[in-house]
C-alpha positions in Angstrom: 256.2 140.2 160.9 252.9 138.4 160.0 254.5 135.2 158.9 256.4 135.2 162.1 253.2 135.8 164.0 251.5 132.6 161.7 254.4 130.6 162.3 254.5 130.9 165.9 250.3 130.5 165.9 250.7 127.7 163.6 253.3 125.7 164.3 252.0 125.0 167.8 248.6 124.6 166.5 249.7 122.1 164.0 251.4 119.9 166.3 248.6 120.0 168.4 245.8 118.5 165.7 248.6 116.3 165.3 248.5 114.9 168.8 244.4 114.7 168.4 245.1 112.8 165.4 247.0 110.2 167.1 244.8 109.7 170.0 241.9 109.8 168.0 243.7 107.1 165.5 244.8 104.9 168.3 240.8 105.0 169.8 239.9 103.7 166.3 242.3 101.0 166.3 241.6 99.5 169.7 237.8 99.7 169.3 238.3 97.8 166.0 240.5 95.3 167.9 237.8 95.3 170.8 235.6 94.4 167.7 237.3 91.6 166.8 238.0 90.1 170.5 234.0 90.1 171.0 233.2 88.7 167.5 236.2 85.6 168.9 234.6 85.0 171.7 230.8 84.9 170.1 232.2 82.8 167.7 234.0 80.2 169.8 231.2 80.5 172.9 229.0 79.3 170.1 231.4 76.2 168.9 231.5 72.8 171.3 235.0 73.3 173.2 233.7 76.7 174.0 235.8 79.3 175.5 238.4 76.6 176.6 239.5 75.7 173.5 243.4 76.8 172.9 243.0 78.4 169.6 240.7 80.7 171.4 242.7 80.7 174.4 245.7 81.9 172.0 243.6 84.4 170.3 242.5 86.2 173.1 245.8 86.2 174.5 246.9 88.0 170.9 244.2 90.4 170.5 244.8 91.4 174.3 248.9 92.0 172.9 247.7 94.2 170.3 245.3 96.3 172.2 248.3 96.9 175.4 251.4 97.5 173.0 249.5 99.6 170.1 250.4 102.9 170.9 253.9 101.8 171.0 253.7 100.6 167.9 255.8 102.5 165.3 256.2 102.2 161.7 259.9 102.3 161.8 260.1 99.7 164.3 257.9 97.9 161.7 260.5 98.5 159.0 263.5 97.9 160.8 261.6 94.0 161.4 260.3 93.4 158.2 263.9 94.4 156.8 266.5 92.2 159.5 264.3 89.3 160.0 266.4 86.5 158.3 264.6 83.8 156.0 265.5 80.8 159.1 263.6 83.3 161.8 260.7 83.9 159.3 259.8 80.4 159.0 260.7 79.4 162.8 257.5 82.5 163.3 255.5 80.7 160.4 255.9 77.4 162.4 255.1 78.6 165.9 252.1 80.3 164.6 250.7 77.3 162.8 251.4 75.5 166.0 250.0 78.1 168.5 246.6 78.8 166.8 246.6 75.1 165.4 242.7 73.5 166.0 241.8 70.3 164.0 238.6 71.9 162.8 239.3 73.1 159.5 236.1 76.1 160.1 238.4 77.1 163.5 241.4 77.1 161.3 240.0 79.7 158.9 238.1 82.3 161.4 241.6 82.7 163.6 243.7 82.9 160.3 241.3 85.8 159.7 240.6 87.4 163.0 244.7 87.7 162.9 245.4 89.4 159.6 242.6 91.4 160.3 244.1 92.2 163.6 247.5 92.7 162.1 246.4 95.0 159.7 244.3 97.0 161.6 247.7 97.5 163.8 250.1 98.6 160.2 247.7 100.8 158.8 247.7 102.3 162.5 251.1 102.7 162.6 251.4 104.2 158.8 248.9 106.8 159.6 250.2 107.9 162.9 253.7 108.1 161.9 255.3 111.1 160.3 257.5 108.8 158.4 254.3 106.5 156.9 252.5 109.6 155.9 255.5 110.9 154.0 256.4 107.6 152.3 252.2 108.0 151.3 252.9 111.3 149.8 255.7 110.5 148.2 253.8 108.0 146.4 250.6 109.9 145.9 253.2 113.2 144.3 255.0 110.4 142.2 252.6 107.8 141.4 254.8 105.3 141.7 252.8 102.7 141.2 249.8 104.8 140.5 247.4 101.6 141.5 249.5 102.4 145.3 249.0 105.6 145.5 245.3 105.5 144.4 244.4 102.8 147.5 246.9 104.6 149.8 244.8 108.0 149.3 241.5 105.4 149.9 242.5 104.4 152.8 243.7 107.7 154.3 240.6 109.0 153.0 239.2 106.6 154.7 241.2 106.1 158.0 239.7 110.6 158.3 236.1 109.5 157.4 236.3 107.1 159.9 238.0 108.6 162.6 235.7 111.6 162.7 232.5 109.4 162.8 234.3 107.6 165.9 235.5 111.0 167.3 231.6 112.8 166.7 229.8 110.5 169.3 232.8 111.5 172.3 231.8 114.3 172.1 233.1 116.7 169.1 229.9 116.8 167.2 230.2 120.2 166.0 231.5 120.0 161.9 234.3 122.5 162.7 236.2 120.2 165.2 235.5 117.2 162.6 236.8 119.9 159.8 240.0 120.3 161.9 240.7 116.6 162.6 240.7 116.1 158.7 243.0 119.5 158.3 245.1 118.1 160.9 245.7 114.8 158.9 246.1 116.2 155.8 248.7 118.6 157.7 250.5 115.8 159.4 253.9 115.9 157.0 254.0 120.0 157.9 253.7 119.9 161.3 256.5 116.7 161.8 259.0 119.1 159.7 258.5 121.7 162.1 
């Protein structure tokens, strides 16, 4: 009769952390994107075609993508992409990147390259640690080591990803160390409460 009583208790409750995890992931992930917008347009206010210049104009206009479609973002949808996308639509992306971000100075060039894959990673390791599927796939290679270099920067980052979150989520107000306790309980819990 107990583990009934824990199972309806807990169930619920687990889903619920699960819920605050997300939200409080996808708060992280937008203020790191927010992050990267402002340092964009400090660093092309500072440069002589100013806010004008395409590459910016383009930037902006990607970062804004990212912050709108991010918690529709999954890690399945991800998959599915990176799995059907043919070699011929691969390179057509490859090309209309180069041409959409394209500025002749070479300095430019470099800060968008980075500002994107910063951007784009910021978004996958969003959608692995809010999705029950990307946390599963992490445990599976934590429990397997398979390779065990993986699994050693996969826990890193999740451990991570938790520190991180909480010190975002303290200053909203949950400063008291039991709430930040239960966000990290709530992550490590995430597998448990998706199979229920």
């Amino acid at each position: 009769m107990n583990d009934l009583a824990i199972a309806c208790l807990g169930v619920p409750a687990l889903i619920g952390i699960w819920g605050l995890w997300k939200s409080a992931r996808l708060a992280v992930t937008r203020d790191e994107v927010f992050r990267l917008r402002d340092e964009a347009r400090a660093f092309f206010a500072a440069r002589p075609r100013g806010l004008e210049d395409t590459a910016y104009l383009e930037l902006r206009r990607f970062l804004n993508a990212n912050l709108r479609w991010a918690e529709h973002l999954r890690f399945m949808g991800m998959l599915y992409l990176v799995s059907t996308i043919s070699d011929e639509a691969r390179e057509f992306v490859r090309e209309e990147i180069q041409r959409r971000f394209y500025s002749p100075d070479p300095e430019v060039r470099r800060f968008v390259d980075g500002v994107r894959r910063s951007a784009i990673r910021k978004m996958q390791k969003y959608m692995l640690l809010t999705s029950t599927l990307g946390l599963l796939v992490l445990a599976l290679s934590l429990l397997l080591g398979i390779p065990a270099l993986l699994a050693h920067r996969s826990l890193k980052a999740l451990k991570d990803a938790i520190a991180e979150t909480c010190d975002r989520v303290r200053p909203m107000g949950a400063d008291s160390l039991a709430q930040a306790a239960m966000l990290e309980a709530g992550a490590a819990s995430a597998p448990i409460a998706a199979a229920a």
